[in-house]
C-alpha positions in Angstrom: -16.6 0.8 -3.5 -18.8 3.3 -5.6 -21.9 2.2 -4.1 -20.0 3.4 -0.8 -19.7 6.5 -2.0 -23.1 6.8 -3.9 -23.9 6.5 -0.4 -21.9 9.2 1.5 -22.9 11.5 -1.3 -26.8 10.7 -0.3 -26.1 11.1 2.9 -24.1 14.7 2.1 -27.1 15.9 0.2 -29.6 14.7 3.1 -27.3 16.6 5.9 -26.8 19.8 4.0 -30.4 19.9 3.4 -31.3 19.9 6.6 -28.8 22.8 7.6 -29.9 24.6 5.0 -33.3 24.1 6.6 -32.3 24.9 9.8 -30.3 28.3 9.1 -33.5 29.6 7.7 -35.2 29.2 11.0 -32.7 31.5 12.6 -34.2 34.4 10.3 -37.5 33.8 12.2 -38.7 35.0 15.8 -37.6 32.1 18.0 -37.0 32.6 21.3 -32.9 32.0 22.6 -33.5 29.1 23.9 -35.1 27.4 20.1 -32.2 29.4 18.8 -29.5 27.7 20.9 -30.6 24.1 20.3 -31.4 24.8 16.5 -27.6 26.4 16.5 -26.1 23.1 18.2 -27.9 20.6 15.7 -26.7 22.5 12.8 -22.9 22.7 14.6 -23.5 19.1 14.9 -24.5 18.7 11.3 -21.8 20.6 9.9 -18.9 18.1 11.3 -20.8 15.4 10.7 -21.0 16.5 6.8 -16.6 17.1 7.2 -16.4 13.6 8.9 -18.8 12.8 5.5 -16.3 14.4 3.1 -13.4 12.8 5.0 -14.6 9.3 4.6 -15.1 10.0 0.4 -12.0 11.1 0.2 -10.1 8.0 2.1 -12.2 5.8 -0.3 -11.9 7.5 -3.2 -8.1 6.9 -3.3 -8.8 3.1 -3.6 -10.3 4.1 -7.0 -8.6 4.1 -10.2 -7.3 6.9 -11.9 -10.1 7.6 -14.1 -12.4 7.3 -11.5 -10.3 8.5 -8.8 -10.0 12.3 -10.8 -14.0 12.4 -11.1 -14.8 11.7 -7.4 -12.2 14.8 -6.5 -13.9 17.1 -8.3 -17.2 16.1 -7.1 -16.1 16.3 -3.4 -14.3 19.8 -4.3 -17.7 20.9 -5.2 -19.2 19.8 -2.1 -16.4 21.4 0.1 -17.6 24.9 -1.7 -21.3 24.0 -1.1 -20.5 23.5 2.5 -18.0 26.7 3.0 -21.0 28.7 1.8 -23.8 26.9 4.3 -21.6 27.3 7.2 -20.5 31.1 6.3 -24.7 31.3 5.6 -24.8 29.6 9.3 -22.1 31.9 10.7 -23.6 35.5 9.4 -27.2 34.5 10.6 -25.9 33.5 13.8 -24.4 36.0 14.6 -27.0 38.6 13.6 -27.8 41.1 16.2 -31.1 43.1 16.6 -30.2 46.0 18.6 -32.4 44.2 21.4 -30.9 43.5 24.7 -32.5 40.5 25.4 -31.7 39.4 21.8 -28.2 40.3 22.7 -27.5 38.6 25.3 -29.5 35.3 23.7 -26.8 35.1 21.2 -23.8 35.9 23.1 -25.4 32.8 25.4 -25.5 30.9 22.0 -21.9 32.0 21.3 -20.7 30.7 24.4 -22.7 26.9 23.5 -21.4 27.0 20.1 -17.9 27.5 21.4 -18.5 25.2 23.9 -20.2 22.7 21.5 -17.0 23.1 18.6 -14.5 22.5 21.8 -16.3 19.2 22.8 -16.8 18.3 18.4 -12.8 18.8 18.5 -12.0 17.1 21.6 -14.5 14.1 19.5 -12.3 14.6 15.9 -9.1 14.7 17.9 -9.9 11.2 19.8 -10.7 9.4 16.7 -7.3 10.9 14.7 -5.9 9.2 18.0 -8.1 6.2 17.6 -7.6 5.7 13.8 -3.7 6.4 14.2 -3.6 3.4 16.7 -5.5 1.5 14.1 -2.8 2.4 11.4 0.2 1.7 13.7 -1.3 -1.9 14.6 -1.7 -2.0 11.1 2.1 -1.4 10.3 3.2 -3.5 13.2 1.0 -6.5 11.8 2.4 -5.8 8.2 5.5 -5.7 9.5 5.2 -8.8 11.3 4.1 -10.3 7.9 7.0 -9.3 5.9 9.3 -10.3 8.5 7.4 -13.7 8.4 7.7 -13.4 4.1 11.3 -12.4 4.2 12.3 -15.5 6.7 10.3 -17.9 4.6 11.8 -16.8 1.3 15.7 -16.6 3.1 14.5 -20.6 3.9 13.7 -21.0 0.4 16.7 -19.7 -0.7 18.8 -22.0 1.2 17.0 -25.1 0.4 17.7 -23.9 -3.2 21.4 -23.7 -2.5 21.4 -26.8 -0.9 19.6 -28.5 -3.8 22.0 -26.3 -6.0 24.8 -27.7 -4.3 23.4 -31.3 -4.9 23.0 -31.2 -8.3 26.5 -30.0 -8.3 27.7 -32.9 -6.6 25.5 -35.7 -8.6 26.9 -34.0 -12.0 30.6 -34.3 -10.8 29.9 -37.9 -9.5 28.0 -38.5 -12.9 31.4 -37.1 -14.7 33.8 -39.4 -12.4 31.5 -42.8 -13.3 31.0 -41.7 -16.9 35.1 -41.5 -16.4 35.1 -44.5 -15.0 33.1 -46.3 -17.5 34.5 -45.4 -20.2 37.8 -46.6 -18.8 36.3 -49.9 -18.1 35.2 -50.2 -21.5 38.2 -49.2 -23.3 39.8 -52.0 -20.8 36.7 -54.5 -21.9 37.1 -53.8 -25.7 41.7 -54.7 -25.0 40.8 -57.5 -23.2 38.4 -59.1 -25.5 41.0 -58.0 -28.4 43.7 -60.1 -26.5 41.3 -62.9 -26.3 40.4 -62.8 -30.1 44.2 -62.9 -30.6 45.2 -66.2 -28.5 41.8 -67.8 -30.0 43.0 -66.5 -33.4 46.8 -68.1 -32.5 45.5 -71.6 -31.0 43.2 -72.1 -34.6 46.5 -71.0 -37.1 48.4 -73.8 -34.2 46.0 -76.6 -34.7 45.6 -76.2 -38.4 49.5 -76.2 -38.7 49.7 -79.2 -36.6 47.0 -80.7 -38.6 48.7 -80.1 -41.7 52.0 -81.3 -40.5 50.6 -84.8 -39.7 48.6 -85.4 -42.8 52.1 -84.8 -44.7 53.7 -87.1 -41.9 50.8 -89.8 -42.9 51.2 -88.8 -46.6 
């Protein structure tokens, strides 16, 4: 990300440079025509410089805090720097001589330059519209996915009520057999109680019919 913007900011310094360049020609004795093209590379290179600005400051805002607070003041300091080169542009453009011919060559250049921002506009205004068709498909696709997120959790949800609703089950069949168990084994333990009572009953029987016949024999 900050080698992104290490860039922009070269190409910033590389732009403005040239502008600063170019404005200094206008001061010189160039005919219109020199001063009309050197007038549309320098419109051209001022937009270009905003479109450069524009692009730092949609990245900087990925950046954190610390980082985030530097990069705005740097590009603050840039937006100065490029106020004064195009007011610099502006004065020396619009310079008159008091020479007709000089005249007329920059009310021709007036007329390109206005001609040359209404075409620059017509350029920034198609991509806002591009770029805002690139954020809607955006928002229609992330939309998509959190329709997608929310219907895959609401499955989730019921499969864990379902499971819920299972383990509700198994514990209250668990309860009934451990009910149940314990009812057999209360019935085991009587039964083998009863059985330890007529085994204990037929022993006391034979010993006292045992003992009755030795005294018979006796």
């Amino acid at each position: 990300m900050e080698s992104l913007l290490k860039s922009y900011e070269q190409q910033f310094s590389v732009t403005t440079a040239s502008i600063t360049a170019k404005t200094a020609t206008l001061n010189g004795t160039i005919t219109a025509e020199d001063k009309k093209s050197v007038v549309q590379q320098i419109v051209r290179e001022l937009e270009e410089t905003k479109d450069i600005l524009e692009q730092m400051e949609l990245e900087v805002r990925e950046l954190d805090t610390t980082s985030r607070n530097k990069y705005f003041t740097r590009i603050e300091s840039y937006r100065v720097e490029l106020s004064r080169l195009e007011k610099e542009f502006n004065n020396k453009k619009l310079a008159k001589h008091g020479d007709r011919e000089e005249l007329f060559g920059d009310t021709e250049v007036e007329d390109t330059y206005d001609h040359n921002q209404f075409l620059i506009n017509s350029e920034k205004l198609e991509r806002g519209k591009s770029r805002l068709e690139a954020g809607y498909q955006i928002v229609i696709e992330t939309e998509q996915i959190g329709n997608n997120i929310l219907a895959d959790l609401n499955h989730q949800r019921e499969t864990v009520q379902r499971t819920r609703n299972r383990l509700i089950e198994t514990d209250q069949e668990l309860g009934r057999s451990g009910r149940l168990l314990n009812h057999m084994l209360v019935r085991i333990i009587h039964n083998r109680l009863i059985l330890i009572g007529l085994i204990s009953l037929v022993i006391l029987f034979i010993i006292i019919t045992l003992y009755i016949k030795f005294r018979a024999n006796s």
